[in-house]
Backbone as numpy.savetxt, mean C-alpha at the origin, in Angstrom:
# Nx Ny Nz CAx CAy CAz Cx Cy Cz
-22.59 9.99 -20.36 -21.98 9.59 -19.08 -22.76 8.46 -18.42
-24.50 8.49 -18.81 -24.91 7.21 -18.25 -24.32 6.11 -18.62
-24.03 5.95 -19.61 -23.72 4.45 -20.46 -22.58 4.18 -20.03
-21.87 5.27 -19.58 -20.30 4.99 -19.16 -20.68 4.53 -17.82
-21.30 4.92 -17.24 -21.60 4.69 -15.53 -22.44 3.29 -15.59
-22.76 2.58 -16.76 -22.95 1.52 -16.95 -22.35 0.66 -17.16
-20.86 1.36 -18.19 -20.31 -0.33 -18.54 -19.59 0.06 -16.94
-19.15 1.34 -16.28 -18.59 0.73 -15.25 -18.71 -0.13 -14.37
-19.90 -0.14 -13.95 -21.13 -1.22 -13.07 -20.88 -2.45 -13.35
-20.95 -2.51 -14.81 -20.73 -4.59 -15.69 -19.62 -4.75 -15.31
-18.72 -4.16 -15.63 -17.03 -4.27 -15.34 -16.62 -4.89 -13.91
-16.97 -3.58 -13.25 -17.10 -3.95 -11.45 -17.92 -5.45 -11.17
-18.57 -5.58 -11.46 -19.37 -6.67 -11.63 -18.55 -7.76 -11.96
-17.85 -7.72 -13.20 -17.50 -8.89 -13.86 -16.37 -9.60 -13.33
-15.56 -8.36 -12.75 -14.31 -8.65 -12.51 -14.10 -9.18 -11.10
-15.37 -8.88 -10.13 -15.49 -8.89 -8.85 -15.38 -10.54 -8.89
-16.86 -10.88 -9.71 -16.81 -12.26 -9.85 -15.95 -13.08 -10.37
-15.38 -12.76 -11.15 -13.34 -13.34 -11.70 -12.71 -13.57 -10.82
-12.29 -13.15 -9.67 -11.20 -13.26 -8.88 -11.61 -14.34 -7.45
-10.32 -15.26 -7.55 -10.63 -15.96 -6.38 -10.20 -15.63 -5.69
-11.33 -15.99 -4.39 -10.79 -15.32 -2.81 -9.49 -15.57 -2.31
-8.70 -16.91 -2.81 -7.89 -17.65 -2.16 -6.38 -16.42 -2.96
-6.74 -15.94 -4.19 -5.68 -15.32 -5.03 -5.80 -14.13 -4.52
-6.69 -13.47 -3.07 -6.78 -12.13 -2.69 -6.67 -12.21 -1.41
-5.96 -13.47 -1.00 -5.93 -13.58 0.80 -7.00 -14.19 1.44
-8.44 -14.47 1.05 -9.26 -14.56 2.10 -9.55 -16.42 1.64
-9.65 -16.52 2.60 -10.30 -18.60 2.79 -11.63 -18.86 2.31
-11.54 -19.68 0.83 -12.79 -19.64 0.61 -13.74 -20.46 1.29
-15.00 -20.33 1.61 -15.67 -21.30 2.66 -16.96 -22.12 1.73
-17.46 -23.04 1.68 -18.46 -23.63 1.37 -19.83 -23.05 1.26
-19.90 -21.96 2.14 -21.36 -21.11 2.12 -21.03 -19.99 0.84
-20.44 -20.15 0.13 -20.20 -19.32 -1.07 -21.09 -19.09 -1.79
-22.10 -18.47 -2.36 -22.78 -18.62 -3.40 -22.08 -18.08 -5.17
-21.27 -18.13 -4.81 -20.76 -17.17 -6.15 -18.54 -17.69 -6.04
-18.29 -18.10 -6.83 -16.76 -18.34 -7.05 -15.72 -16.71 -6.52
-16.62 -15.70 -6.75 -15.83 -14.43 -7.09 -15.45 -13.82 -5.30
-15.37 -12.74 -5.56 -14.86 -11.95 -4.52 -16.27 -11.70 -3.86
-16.87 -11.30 -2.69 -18.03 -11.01 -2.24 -18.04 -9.11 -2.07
-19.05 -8.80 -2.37 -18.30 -7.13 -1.95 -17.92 -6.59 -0.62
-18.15 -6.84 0.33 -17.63 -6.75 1.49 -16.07 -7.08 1.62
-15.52 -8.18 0.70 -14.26 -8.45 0.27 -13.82 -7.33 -0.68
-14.44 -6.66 -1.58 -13.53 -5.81 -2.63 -13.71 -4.29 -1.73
-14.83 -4.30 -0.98 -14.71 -3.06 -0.12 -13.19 -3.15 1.13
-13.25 -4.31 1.63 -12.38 -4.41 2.21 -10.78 -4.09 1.78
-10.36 -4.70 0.69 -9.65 -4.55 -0.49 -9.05 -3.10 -0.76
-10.31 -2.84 -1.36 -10.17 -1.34 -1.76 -10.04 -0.27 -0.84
-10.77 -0.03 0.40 -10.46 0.43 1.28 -11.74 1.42 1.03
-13.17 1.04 0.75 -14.15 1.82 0.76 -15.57 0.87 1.28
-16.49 1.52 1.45 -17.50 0.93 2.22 -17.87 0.22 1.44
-18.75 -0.89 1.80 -19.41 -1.99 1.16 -20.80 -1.27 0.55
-21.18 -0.33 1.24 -22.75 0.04 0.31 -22.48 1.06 -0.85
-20.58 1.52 -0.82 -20.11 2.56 -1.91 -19.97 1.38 -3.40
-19.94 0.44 -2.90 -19.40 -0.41 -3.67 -20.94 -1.20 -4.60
-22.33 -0.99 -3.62 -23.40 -1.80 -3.83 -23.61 -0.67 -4.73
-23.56 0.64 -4.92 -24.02 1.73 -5.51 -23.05 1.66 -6.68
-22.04 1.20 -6.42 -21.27 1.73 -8.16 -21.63 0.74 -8.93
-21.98 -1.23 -8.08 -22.42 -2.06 -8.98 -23.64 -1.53 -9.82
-24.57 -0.95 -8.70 -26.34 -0.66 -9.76 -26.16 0.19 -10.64
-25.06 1.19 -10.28 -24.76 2.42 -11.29 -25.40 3.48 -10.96
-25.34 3.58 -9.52 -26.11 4.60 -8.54 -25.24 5.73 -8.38
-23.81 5.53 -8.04 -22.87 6.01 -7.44 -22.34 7.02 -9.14
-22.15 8.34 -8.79 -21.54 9.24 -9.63 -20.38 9.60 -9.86
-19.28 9.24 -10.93 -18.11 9.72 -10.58 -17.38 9.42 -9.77
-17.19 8.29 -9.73 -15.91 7.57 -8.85 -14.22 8.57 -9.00
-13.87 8.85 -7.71 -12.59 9.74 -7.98 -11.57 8.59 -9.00
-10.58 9.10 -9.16 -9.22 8.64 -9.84 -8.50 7.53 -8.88
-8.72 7.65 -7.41 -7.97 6.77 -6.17 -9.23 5.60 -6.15
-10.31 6.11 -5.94 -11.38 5.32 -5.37 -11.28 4.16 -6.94
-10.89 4.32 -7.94 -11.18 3.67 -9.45 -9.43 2.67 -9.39
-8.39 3.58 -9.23 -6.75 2.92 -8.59 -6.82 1.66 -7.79
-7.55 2.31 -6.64 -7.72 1.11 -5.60 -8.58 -0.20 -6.08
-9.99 0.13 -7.18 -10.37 -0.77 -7.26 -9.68 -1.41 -7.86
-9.00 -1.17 -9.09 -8.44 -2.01 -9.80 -7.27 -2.88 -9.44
-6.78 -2.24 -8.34 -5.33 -3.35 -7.48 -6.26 -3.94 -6.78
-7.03 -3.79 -6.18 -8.11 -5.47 -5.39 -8.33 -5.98 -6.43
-9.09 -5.75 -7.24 -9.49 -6.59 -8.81 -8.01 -7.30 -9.13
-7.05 -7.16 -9.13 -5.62 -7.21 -9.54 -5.74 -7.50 -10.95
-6.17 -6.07 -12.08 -6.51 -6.16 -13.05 -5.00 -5.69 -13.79
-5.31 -6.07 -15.04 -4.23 -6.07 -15.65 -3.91 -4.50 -16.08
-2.90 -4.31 -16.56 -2.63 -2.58 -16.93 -3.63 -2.21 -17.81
-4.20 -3.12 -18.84 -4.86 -2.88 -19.92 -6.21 -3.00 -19.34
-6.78 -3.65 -18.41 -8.05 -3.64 -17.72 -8.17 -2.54 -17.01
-7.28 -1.86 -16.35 -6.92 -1.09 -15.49 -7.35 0.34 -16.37
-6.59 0.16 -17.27 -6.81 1.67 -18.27 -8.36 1.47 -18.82
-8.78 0.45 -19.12 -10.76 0.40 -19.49 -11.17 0.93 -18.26
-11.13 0.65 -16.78 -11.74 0.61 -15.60 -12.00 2.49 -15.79
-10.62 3.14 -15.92 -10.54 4.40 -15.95 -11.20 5.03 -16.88
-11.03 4.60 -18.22 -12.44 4.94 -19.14 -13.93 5.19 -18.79
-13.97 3.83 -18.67 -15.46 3.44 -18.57 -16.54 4.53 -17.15
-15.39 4.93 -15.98 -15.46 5.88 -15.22 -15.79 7.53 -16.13
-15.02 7.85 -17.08 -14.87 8.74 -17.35 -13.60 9.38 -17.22
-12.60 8.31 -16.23 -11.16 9.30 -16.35 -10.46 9.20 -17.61
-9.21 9.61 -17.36 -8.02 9.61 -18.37 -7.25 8.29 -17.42
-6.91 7.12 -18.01 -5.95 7.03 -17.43 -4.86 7.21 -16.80
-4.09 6.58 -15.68 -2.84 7.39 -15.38 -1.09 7.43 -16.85
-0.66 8.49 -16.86 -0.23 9.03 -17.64 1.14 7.97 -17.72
1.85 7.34 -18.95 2.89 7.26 -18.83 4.22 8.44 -18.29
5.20 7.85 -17.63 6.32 8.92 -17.35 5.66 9.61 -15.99
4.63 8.97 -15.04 4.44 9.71 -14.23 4.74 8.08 -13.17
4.56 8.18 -11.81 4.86 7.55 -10.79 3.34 6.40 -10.72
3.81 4.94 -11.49 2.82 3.84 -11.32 2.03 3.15 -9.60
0.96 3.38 -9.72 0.36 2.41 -8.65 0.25 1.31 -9.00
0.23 1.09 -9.90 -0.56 -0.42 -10.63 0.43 -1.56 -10.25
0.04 -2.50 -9.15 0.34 -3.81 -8.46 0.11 -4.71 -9.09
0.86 -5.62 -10.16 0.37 -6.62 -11.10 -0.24 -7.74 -10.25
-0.94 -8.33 -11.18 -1.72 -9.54 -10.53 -0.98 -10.66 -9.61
0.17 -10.63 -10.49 1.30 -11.84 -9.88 2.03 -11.63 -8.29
2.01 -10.02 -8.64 2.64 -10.01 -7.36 1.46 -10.14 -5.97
0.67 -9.47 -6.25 -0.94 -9.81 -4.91 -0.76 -11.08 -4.98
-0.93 -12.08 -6.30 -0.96 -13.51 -5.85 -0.11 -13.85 -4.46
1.10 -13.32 -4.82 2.24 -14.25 -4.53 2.39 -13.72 -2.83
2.14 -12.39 -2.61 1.90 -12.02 -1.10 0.80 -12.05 -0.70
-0.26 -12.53 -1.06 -1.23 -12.79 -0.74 -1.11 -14.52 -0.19
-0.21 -15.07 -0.66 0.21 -16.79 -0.29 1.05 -16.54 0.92
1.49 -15.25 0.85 2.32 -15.33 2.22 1.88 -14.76 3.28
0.67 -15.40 3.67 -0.25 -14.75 4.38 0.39 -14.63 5.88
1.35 -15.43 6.46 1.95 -15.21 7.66 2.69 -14.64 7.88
3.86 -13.49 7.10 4.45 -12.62 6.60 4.08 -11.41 6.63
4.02 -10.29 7.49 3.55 -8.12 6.92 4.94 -8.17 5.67
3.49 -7.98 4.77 3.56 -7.50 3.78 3.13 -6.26 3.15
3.80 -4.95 2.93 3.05 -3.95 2.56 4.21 -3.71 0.97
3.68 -3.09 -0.10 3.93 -2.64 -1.26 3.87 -1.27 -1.57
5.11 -0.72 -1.88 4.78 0.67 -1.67 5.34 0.75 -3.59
5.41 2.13 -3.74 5.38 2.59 -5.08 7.03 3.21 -5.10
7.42 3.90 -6.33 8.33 4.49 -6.37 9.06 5.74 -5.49
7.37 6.36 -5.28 7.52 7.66 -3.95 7.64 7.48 -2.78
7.34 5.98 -2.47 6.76 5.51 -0.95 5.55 5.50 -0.74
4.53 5.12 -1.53 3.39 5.63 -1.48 2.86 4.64 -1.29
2.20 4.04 0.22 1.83 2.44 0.30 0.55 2.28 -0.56
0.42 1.03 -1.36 -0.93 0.79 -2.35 -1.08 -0.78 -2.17
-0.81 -1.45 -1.16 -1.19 -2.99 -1.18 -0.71 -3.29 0.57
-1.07 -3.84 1.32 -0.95 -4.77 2.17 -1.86 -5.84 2.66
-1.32 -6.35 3.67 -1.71 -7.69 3.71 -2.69 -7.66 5.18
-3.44 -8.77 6.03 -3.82 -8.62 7.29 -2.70 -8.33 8.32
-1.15 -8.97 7.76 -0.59 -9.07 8.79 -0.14 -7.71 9.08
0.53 -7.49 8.35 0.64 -5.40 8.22 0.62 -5.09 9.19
-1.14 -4.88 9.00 -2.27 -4.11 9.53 -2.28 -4.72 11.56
-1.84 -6.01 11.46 -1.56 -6.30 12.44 -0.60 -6.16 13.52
0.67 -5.73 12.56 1.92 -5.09 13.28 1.96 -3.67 13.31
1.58 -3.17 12.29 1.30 -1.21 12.05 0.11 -0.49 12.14
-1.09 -1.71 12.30 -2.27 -1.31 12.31 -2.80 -1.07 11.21
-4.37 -0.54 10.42 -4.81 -0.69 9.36 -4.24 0.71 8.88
-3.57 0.28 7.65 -3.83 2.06 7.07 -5.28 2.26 6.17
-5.56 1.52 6.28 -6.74 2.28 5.55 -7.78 3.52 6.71
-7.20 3.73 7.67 -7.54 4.69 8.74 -7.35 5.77 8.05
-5.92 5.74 7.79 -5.18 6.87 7.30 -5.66 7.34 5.80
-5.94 8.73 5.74 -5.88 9.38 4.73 -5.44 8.92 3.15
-6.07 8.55 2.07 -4.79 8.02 0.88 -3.74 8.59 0.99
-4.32 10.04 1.03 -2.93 11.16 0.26 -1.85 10.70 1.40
-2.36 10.51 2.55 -0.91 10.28 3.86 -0.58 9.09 3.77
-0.55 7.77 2.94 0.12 6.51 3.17 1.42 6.69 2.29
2.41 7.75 2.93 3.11 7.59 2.12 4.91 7.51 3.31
5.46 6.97 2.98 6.71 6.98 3.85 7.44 7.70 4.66
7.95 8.52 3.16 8.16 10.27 3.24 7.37 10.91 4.50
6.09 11.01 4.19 5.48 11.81 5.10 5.12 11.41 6.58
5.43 9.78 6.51 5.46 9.37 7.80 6.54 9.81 8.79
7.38 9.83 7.89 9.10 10.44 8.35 8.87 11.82 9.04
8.98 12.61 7.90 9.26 13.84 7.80 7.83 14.97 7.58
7.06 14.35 7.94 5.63 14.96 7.43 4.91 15.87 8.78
4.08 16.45 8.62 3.66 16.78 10.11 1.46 16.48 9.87
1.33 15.65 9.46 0.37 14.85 9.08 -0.17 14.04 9.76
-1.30 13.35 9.50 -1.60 11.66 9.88 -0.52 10.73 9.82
-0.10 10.75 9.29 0.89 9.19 8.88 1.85 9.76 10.25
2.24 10.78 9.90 3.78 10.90 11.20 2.89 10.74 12.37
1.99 11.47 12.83 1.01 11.27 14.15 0.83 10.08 14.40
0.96 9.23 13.44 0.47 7.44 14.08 1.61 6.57 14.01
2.81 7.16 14.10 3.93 6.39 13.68 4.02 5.67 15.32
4.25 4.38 14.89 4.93 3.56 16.06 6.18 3.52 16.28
6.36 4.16 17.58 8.25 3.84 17.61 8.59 2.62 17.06
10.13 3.06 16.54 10.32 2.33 15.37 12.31 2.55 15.34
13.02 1.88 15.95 14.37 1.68 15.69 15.20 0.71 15.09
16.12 1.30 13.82 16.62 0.77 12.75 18.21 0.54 13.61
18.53 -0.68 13.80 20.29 -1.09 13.46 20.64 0.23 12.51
20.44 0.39 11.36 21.20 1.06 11.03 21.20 2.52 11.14
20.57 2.94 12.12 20.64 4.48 12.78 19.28 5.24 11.70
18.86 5.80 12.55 17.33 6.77 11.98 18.18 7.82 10.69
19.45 8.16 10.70 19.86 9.61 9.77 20.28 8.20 8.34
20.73 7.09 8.59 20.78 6.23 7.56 19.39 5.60 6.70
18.84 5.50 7.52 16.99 5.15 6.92 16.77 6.15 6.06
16.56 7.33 6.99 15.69 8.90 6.33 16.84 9.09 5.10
17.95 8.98 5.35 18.77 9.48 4.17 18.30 8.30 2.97
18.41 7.20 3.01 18.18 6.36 2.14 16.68 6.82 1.38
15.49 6.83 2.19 14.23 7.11 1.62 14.52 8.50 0.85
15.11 9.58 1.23 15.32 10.95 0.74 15.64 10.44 -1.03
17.41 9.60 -0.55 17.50 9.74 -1.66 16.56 8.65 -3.06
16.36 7.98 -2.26 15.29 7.17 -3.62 13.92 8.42 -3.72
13.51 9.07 -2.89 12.59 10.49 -3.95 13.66 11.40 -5.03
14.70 11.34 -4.25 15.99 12.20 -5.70 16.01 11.22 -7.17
16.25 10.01 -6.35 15.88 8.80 -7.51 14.46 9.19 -8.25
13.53 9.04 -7.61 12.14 8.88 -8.11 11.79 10.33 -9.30
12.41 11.74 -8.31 12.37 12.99 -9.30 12.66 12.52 -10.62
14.32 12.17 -10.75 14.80 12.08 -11.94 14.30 11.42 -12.74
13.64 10.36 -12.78 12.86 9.40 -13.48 11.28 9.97 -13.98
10.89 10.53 -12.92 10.09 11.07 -13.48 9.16 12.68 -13.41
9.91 13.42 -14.25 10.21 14.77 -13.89 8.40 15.43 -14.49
7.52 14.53 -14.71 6.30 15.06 -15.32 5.32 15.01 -14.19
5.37 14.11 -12.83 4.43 13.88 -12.13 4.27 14.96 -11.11
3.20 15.37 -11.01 2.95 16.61 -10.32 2.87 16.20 -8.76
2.38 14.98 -8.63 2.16 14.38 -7.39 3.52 14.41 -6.62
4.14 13.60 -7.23 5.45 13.46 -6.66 6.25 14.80 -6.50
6.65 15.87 -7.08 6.82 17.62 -7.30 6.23 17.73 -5.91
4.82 18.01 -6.24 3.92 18.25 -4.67 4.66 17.59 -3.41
4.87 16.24 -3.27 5.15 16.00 -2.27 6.75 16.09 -1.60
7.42 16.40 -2.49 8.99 16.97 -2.00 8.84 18.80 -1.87
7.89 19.17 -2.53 7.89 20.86 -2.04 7.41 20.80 -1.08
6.59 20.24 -0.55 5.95 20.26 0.90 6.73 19.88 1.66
7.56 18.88 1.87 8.58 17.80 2.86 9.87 19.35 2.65
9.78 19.68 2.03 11.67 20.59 1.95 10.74 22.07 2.79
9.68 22.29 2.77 9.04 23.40 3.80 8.85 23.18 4.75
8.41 21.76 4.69 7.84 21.28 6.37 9.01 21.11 7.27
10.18 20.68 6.83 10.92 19.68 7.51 12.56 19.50 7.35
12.86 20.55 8.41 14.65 20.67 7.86 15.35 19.91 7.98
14.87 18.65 8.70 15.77 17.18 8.31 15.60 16.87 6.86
14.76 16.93 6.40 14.32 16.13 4.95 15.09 17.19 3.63
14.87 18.60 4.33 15.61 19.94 3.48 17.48 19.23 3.22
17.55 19.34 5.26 19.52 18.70 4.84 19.32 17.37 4.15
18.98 16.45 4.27 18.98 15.70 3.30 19.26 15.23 1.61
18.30 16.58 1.57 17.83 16.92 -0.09 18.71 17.62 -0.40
19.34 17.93 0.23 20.81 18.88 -0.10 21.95 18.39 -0.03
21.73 17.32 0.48 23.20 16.55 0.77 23.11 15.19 0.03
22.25 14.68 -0.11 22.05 13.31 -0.56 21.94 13.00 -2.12
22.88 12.31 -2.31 23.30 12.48 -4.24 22.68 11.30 -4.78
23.29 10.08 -3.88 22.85 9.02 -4.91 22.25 8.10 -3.35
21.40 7.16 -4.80 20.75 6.39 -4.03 21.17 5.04 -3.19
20.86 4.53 -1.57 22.01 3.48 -1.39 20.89 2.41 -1.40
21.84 1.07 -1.83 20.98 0.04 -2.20 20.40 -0.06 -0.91
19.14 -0.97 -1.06 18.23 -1.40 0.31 19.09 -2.76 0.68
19.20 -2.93 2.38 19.83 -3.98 2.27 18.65 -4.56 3.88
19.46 -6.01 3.79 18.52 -6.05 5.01 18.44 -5.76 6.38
17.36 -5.00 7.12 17.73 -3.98 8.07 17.12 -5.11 9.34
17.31 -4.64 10.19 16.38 -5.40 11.88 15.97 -4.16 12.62
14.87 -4.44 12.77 13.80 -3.03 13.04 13.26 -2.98 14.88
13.45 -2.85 15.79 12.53 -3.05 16.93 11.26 -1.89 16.83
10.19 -2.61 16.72 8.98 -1.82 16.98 8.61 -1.94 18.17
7.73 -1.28 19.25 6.74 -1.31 19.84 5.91 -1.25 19.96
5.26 -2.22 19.59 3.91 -2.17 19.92 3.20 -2.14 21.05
1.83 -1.87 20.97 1.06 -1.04 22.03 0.31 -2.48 22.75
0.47 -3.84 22.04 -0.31 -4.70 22.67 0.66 -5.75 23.02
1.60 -6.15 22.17 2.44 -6.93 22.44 4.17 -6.54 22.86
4.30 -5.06 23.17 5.45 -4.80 23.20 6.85 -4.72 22.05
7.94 -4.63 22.67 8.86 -4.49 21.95 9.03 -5.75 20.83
8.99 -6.13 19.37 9.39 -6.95 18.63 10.49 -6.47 17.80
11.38 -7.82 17.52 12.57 -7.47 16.71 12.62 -8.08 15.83
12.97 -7.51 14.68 12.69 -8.17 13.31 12.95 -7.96 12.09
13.75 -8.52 11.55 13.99 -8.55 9.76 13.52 -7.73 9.15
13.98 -6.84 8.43 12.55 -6.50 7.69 13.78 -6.31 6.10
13.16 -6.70 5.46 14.04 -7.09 3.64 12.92 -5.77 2.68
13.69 -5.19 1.90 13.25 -4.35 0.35 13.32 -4.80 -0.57
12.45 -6.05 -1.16 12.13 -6.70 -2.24 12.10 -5.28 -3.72
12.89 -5.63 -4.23 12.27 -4.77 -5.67 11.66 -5.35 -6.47
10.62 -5.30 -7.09 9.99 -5.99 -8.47 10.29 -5.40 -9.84
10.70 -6.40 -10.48 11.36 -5.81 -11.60 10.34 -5.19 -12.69
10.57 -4.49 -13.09 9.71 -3.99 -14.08 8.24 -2.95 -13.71
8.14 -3.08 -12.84 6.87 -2.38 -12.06 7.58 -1.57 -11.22
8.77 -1.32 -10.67 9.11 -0.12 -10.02 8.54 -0.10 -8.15
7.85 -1.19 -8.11 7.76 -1.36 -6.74 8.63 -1.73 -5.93
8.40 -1.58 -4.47 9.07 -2.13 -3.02 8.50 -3.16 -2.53
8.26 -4.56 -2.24 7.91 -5.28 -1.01 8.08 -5.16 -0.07
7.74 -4.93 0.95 8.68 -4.75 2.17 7.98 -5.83 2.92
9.22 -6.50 3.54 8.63 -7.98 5.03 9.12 -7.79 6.05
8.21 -8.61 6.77 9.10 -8.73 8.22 9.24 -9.76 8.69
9.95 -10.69 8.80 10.47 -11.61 9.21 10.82 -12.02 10.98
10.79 -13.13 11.29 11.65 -13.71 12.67 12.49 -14.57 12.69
12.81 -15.58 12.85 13.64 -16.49 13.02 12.70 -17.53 14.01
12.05 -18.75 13.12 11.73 -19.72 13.79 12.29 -19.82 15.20
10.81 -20.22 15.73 11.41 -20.52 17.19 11.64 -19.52 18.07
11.95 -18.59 17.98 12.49 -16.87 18.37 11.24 -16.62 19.28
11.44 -15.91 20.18 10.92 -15.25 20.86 9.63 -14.50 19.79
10.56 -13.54 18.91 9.73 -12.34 18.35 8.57 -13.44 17.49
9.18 -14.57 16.68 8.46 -15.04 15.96 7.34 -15.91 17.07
7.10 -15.84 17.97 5.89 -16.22 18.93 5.26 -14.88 19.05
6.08 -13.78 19.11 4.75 -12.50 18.98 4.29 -12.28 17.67
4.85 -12.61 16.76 4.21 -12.65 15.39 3.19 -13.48 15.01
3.44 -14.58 15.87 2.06 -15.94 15.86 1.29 -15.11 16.75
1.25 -14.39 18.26 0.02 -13.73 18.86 -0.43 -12.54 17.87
0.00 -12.29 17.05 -0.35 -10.83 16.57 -1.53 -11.44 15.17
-0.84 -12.55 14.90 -2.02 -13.49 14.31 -2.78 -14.09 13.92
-2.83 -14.07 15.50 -4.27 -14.30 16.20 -5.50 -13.40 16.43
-4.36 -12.34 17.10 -5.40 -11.33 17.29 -5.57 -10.43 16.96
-4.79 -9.83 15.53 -4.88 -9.23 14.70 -4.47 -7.77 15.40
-3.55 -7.89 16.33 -3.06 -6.72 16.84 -4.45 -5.52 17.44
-4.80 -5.36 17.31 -6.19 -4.26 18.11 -5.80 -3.42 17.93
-5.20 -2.58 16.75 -4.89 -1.37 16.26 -5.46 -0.45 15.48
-5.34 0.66 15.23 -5.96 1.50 14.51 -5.25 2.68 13.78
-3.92 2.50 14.08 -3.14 3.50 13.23 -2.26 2.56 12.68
-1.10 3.32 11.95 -0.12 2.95 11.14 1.22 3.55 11.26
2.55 2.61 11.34 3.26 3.18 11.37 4.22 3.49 9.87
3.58 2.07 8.70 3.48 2.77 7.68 5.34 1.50 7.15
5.98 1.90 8.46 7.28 1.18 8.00 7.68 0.09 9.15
């Protein structure tokens, strides 16, 4: 296990220094000493402390969980096949085909990572958020506050958790029983596809106990309706009511969601989207959607 807790260290190491800042969101500056990511950047990233991160480089740190090793590898924006060494070299098993993917290809972080003026968050097949951007964090606040196991949609909805506790009012044009029904049925979607993942099992037995909206739902809701584009008013706690676009990008082949939010040049809302910014909203929860 030492040697493994070694190549993990080189790895972390290697890959940290591979990646440019500019391909992970952040502005590279001239006081750089190094091309790569800085760790304070992959802690940031990953959503773990910077001295958890100084300890797994020396090979101090024991047993990195299965999330804490996930996360690194979507900041790294390593490839599936890097991704499955990362989990090795830890000591895990990789994650299992036929079960519900986290893995955020490189192309896509590039490409929302360029759209840095844009909330951008990436969720998974379950709803399970695994990527956003500053701006997000600026309109919903950071989730990395929140719990892993709670960044998930579902449970923001219908959950009686963290995620639902920090939800920001949040009204859909197309009525709250049309949203929740839609998310319901893409987990009916998500079951069928993949009937091996225990995670996903877990998190609809819990939602059909917790929560007799999500129960009628699951009982009524057959098929899945396409995502189309919705206009959302949030409130926020610093800048008030904003109204806004928000589009369900699918990525093909990876099974993910994009989700944006948009204004309309010139717009009112799109001037609170330029203050939010700025000032990065002063938040601390998430509303997740």
């Amino acid at each position: 296990m030492a040697a493994s807790r070694s190549d993990f260290a080189a790895l972390l190491r290697a890959w940290r220094d591979r990646l440019s800042p500019a391909d992970a969101g952040f502005t590279a500056t001239d006081g750089r000493r190094a091309p790569g990511l800085r760790r304070e950047e992959l802690a940031q990233l990953a959503g773990v402390s910077v001295d958890y991160v100084l300890r797994l480089e020396q090979g101090r740190a024991k047993n990195p969980s299965a999330q804490v090793v996930g996360a690194l590898a979507r900041a790294l924006q390593l490839s599936r096949a890097e991704r499955d060494q990362l989990y090795r070299s830890a000591g895990l098993l990789p994650p299992r085909d036929g079960t519900v993917s986290t893995h955020v290809p490189p192309g896509i972080q590039r490409l929302a990572a360029r759209l840095g003026d844009v909330p951008i968050g990436v969720f998974t097949a379950d709803w399970t958020l695994v990527w956003w951007n500053a701006m997000w964090s600026a309109l919903h606040g950071d989730p990395a506050v929140i719990p892993t196991a709670e960044r998930n949609l579902a449970r923001a909805l219908f959950g009686d958790g963290a995620a639902h506790a920090s939800m920001l009012p949040v009204q859909s044009e197309r009525g709250p029983d049309a949203f929740e029904a839609s998310v319901v049925a893409d987990l009916k979607d998500a079951v069928s596809r993949y009937p091996a993942d225990r995670q996903l099992d877990r998190l609809v037995r819990e939602l059909r106990e917790c929560s007799p909206v999500f129960a009628h739902h699951w009982a009524t809701r057959t098929t899945a309706a396409p995502h189309t584009t919705d206009c959302k008013r949030i409130r926020h706690p610093k800048i008030g009511d904003i109204l806004l676009d928000c589009d369900v990008l699918v990525v093909p082949g990876a099974d993910l969601r994009m989700v944006t939010y948009t204004a309309a040049t010139g717009s009112s809302d799109a001037r609170k989207l330029d203050l939010l910014r700025v000032t990065g909203g002063h938040r601390s929860a998430t509303a997740l959607i």
